[in-house]
N, C-alpha and C positions, 0 to 999 in steps of 0.2 A: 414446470416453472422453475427457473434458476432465482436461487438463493445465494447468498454472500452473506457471512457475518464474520464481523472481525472483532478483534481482542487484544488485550495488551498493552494499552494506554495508561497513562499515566501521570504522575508527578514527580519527577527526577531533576537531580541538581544540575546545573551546567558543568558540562562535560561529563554528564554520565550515557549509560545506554538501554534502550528499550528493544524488546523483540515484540514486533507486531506481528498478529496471524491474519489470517483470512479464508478462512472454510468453504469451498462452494461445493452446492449440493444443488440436484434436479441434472436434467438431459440439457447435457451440450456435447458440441463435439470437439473431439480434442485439439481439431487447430483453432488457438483462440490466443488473445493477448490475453495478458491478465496485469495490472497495475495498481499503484499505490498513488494516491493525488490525496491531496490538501488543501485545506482552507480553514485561513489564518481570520480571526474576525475582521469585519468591515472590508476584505478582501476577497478578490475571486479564486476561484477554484483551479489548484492551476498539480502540474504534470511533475510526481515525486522521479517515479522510477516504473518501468515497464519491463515484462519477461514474456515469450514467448519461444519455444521449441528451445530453449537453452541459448539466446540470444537476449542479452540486458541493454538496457538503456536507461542514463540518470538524468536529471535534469543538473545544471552546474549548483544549485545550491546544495546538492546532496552528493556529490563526488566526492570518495575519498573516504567518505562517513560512513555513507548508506550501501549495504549491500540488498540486493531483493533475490531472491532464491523460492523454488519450488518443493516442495515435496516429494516422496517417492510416487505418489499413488497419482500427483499432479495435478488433483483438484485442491492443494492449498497453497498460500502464496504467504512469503515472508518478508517482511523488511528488520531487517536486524540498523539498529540506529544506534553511532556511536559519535563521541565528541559532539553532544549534542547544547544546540545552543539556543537561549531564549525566541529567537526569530524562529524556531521550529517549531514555537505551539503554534496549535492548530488540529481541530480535527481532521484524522486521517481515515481516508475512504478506499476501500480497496472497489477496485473495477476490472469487469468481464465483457472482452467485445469480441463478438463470433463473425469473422467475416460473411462467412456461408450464409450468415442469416441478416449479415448487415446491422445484428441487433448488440446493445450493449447493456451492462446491468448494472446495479450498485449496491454496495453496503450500505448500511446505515450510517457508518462511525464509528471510530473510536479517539478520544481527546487524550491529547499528550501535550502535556503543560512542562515549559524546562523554564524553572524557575528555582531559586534559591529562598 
């Protein structure tokens, strides 16, 4: 069973910076995406930043900001968040999708409040 748990959330002023983690554990196999998605209250869930095999992708309201990086061991996933601004609260979900098996997983959470 794959697990995900992430960390790092918070409360930070505008324009400051947070580093989120995201830990997975259990059997997967190594070609897999792995990503960073949010959701801001009363809002849906929508697509931060993705990493796979050393290829990124941001969505445009985190370009520029948001860097997402891997690990050495590449079962964890980072988003480093800077110039951060109140539209970026939201809790942040890290996600696991294996093609091979078609299957995808999720964290729990972690909330990151940018507010003064």
């Amino acid at each position: 069973q794959v697990q995900l748990v992430e960390s790092g959330g918070g409360l930070v002023q505008p324009g400051g910076s947070l580093r989120l983690s995201c830990a997975a554990s259990g059997s997967f196999f190594s070609i897999n995406v792995m990503g960073w998605y949010r959701q801001a209250p009363g809002k849906q869930r929508e697509l931060v930043a993705t990493e796979s095999g050393g290829s990124r992708s941001y969505a445009d309201s985190g370009k520029g900001r948001f860097t997402v990086s891997r690990g050495n061991a590449k079962n964890t996933l980072y988003l480093q968040m800077n110039g951060l601004k109140p539209e970026d609260t939201a809790v942040y979900y890290c996600n696991l999708y294996i093609p091979l098996r078609s299957a995808q997983y999720w964290g729990e959470g972690t909330l990151v409040t940018v507010s003064s």
